[in-house]
VMD Tcl script that draws the C-alpha trace (Angstrom):
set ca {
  {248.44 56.71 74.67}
  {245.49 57.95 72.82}
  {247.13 61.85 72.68}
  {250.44 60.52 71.73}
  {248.73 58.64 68.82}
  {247.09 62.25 68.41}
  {250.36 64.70 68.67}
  {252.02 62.52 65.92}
  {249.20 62.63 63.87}
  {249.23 66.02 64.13}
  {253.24 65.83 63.57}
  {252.15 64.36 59.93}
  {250.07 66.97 59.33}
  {252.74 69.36 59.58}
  {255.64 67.36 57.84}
  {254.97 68.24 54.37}
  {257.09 67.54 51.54}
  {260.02 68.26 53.08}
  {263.27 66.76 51.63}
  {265.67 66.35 54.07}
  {269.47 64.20 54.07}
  {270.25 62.39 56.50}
  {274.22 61.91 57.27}
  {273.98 58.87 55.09}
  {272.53 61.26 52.55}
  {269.27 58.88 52.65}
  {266.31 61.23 51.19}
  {263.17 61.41 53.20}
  {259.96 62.73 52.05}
  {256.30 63.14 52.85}
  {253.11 62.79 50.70}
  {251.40 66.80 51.07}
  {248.19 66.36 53.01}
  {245.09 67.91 51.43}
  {242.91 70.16 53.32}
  {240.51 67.68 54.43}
  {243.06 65.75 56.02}
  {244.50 68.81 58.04}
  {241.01 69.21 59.01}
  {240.25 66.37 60.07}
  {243.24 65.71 62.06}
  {242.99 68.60 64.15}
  {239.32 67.70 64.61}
  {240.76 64.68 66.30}
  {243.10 66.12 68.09}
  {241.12 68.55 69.53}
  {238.83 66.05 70.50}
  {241.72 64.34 72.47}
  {242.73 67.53 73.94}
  {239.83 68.27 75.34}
  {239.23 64.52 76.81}
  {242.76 65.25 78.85}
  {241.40 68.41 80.33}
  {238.22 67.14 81.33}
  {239.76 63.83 82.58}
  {242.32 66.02 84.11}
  {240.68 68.81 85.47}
  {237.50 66.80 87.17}
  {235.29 69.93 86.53}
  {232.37 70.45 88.67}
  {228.69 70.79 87.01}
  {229.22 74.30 87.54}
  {233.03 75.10 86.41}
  {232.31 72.86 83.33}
  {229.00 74.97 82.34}
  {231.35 77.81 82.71}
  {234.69 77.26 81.27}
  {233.83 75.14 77.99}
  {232.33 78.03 76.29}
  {235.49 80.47 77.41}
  {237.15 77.25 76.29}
  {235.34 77.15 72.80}
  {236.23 80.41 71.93}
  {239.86 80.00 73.24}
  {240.43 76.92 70.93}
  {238.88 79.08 67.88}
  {241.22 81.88 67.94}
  {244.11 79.61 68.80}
  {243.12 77.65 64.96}
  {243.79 81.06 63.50}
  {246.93 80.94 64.84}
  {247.32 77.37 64.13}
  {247.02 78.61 60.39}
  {249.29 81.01 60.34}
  {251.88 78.88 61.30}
  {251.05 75.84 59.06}
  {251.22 78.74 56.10}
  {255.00 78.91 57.37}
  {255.71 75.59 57.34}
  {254.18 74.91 54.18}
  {256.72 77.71 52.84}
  {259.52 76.46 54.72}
  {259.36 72.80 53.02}
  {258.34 74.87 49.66}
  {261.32 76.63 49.72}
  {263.63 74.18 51.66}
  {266.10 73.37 48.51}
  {266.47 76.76 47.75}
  {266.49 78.62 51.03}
  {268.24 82.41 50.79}
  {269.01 84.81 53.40}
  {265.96 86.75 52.86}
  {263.36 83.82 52.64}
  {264.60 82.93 55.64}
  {264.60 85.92 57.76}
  {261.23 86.66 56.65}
  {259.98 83.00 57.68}
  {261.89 83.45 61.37}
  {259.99 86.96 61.80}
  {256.51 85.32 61.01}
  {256.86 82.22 63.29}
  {258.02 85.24 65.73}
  {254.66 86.83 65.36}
  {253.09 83.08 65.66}
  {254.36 83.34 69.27}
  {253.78 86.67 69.90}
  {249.97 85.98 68.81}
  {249.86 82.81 70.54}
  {251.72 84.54 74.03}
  {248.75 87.52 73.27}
  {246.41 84.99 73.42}
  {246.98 83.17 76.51}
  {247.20 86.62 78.12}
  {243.95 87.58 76.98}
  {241.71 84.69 77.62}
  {243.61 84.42 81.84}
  {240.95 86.87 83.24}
  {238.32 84.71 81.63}
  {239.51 81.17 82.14}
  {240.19 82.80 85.67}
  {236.31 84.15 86.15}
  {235.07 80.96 84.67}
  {237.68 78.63 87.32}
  {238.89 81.09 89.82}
  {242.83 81.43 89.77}
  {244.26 78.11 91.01}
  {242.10 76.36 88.59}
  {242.46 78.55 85.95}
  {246.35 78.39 86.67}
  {246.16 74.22 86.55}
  {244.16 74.77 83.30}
  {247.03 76.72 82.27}
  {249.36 74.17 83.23}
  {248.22 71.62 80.93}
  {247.32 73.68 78.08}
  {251.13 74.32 78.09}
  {252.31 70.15 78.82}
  {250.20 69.91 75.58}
  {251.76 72.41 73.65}
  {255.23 71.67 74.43}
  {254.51 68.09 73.52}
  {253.15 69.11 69.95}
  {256.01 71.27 69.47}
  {258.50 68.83 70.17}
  {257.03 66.50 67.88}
  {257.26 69.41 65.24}
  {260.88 70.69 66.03}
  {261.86 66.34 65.69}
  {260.09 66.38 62.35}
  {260.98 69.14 60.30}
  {264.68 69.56 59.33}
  {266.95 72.09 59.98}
  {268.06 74.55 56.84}
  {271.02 72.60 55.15}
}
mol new
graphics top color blue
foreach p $ca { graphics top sphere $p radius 0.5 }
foreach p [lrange $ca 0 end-1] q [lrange $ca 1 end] { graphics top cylinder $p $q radius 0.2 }
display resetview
């Protein structure tokens, strides 16, 4: 319950000032969070995410010594990432009213690099997570990373509108 509290949080953090219609041409808007706020909502989701691994994965003295710091490091280069595509997002609701055919093909081709980077990524850090775990540990690591992910990004996809 607690990480579903935390994926829409994060959700809100991401859902800025975006004007949307609905089919009852209802407007819908959100307040822009500051910087602070962004920061500290990831700092709380990241704080859930890494409860559900540990609760999840049941390291040993031994894994845990070894994969939190491959772990650390993981999570850092995955916020630079994490920027990246907030920057788009933050352009997409800036430009939402007055979206053009070249605003948006430049937005699709960044949030293509954000999952090229973030598919980069995850290829770089397996032969660590799998030294730190070994493969089948590694691979369950893996596993929930991505549940995780594909629960934040559904949240996102339900959230922001699609270009009227």
């Amino acid at each position: 319950m607690k990480m579903a509290i935390a994926i829409c949080g994060l959700c809100a953090l991401l859902a800025v000032t975006v004007r949307m219609s609905s089919a009852q041409s209802a407007e819908v808007s959100a307040t822009a969070l500051t910087d602070t706020d962004i920061q500290l909502l990831r700092s709380d989701l990241q704080a859930d995410k890494n409860k559900v691994i540990a609760d999840t994965m049941k390291f040993t003295d031994a894994e845990s010594s070894a994969f939190w710091p491959v772990y650390r490091d993981y999570v850092r280069d995955q916020q630079k990432i994490g920027d990246e595509r907030l920057e788009v997002i933050k352009d997409y609701a800036k430009n939402y009213d007055s979206m053009n055919d070249d605003k948006a093909r430049d937005m699709v081709q960044r949030m293509i690099n954000v999952e090229d980077e973030t598919l980069n990524l995850r290829e770089d850090y397996w032969p660590k997570f799998m030294k730190a775990l070994g493969a089948k540990r590694a691979a369950k690591f893996y596993q929930i990373d991505n549940r995780i992910t594909l629960m934040v990004n559904l949240q996102l996809a339900s959230a922001i509108p699609l270009i009227p």
